[in-house]
N, C-alpha and C positions, 0 to 999 in steps of 0.2 A: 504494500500500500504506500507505504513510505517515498519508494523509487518510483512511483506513480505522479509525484507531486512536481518530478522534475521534467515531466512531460509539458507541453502547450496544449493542454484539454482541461474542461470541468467535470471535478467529478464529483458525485453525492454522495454521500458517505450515511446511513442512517443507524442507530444503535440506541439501545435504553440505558447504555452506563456509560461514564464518562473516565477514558484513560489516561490517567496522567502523562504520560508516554508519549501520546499526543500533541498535547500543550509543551514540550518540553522540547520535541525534534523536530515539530514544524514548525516551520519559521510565520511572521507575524504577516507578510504580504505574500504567502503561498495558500493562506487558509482562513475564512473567517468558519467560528463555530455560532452554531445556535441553540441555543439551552432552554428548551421549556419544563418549567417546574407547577405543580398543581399539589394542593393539599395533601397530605401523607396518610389521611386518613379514607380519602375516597381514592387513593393509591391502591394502599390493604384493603379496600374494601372489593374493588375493581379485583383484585386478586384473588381472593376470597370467591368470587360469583365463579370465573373463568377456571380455576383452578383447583377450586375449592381446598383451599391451603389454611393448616393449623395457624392461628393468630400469632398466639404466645410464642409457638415454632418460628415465627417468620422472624420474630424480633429479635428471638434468641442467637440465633443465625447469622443477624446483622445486617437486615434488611435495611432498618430506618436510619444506622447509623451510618452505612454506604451511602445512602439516599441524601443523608446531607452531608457528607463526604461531597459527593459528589455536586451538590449545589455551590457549598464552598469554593469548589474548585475552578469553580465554572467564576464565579464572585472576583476569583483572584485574578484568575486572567479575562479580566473584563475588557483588558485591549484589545482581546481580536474575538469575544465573543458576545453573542447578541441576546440578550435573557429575556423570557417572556413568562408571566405568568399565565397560567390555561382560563382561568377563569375570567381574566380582561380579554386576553383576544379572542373565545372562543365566542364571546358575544358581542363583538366587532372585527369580525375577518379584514371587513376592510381596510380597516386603520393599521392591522395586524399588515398585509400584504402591501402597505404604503411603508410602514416602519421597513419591511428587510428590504423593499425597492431602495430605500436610503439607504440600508446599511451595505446593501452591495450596487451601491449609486450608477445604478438604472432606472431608466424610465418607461415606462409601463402607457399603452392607452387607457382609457376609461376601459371600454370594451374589452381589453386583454383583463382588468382587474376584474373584471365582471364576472368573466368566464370563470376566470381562476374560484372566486365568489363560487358560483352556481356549483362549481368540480368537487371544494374540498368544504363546504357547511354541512354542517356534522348529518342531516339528515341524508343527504345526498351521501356523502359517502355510507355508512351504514346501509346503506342500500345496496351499493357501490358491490360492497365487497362480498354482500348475500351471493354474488352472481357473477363475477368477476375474479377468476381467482387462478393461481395454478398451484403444482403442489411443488415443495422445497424441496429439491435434489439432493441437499446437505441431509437429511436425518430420515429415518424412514417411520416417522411420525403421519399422522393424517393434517396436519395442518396445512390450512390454503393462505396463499399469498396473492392480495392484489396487485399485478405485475408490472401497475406505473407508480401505485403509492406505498408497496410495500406494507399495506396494512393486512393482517391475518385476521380470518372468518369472522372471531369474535373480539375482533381488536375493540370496539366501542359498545363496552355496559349499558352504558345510557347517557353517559357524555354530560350528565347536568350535577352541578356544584351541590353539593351537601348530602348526596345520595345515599349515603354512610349512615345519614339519620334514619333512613328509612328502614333499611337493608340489616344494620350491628344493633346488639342489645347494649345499654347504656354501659355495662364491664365491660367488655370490647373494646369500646370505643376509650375509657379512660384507660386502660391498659394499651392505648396506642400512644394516648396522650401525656402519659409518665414518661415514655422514653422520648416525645418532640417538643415539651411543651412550650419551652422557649423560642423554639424556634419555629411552631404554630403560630406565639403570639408576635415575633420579629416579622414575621411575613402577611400579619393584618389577618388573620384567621382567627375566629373565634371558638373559646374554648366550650365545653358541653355545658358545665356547670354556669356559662352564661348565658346559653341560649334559654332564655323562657318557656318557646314557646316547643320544647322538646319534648314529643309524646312518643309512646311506644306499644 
């Protein structure tokens, strides 16, 4: 991948974890990164439906601790990477696909951002991917891949912010929140014990 960057091509690179390896051998005008982060509790919960994965297992493991490993890192090398949170752009694509047009300073029609719009809003894709898919040649798993966006069968739960309420019994959800809480409440995320209007 590395020796790939010294070609005159663009290439995409897409991954759920962030390697420091990365940040450290590529150089700053070979590569910009783009980092999106969303709540750690409709993370594990998203996990949970898809995978149906033990809780307590997941943290013990070192899920949430990579997970902001991983955000940090992203924090640190903020010179060449572009951080979004899921819950502002995903309900303004638009503004979302004007931000990275800046940050990789091109310009875009109306029309081109439109389409783009129409391609990648969350229902649209979910759709997308129902029907669109191939299977991954690396593993012989049944998982299907969307072959332009790289999204798998059941990549999107349900795509909507606080889901976690719905979905975790309230121990759950504070056994996620002992091991983030700081950094739920650094990122403007509210904790359970403040939400009022939290029913179950």
């Amino acid at each position: 991948i590395l020796n790939s960057f010294n070609e005159q091509k663009i290439m995409v690179l897409k991954t759920h974890t962030v390697d420091e390896y990365f940040y450290l051998k590529i150089p700053k005008e070979k590569v910009r990164f783009f980092y999106s982060f969303r709540d750690i509790r409709d993370v594990i919960n998203s996990l949970v439906k898809k995978e149906n994965i033990n809780i307590v297992e997941t943290i013990q493991n070192g899920f949430i601790k990579k997970y902001i490993k991983d955000f940090n890192l992203a924090k640190i090398n903020r010179n060449k990477t572009y951080i979004s949170k899921y819950e502002i752009f995903s309900k303004n694509l638009i503004n979302e696909i004007d931000n990275i047009c800046n940050e990789l300073n091109i310009e875009l029609s109306t029309e081109v951002k439109n389409k783009i719009f129409e391609k990648l809003r969350i229902d649209n894709v979910k759709n997308k991917v129902k029907v669109d898919y191939l299977k991954d040649k690396n593993t012989t798993t049944s998982v299907k891949y969307n072959p332009e966006t790289l999204f798998h069968s059941n990549h999107i739960y349900s795509g909507k912010h606080m889901q976690f309420l719905k979905d975790l019994n309230q121990s759950d959800i504070e056994i996620i929140e002992n091991e983030c809480s700081d950094w739920l409440i650094q990122n403007n995320y509210t904790l359970i014990k403040f939400i009022s209007y939290y029913t179950k």
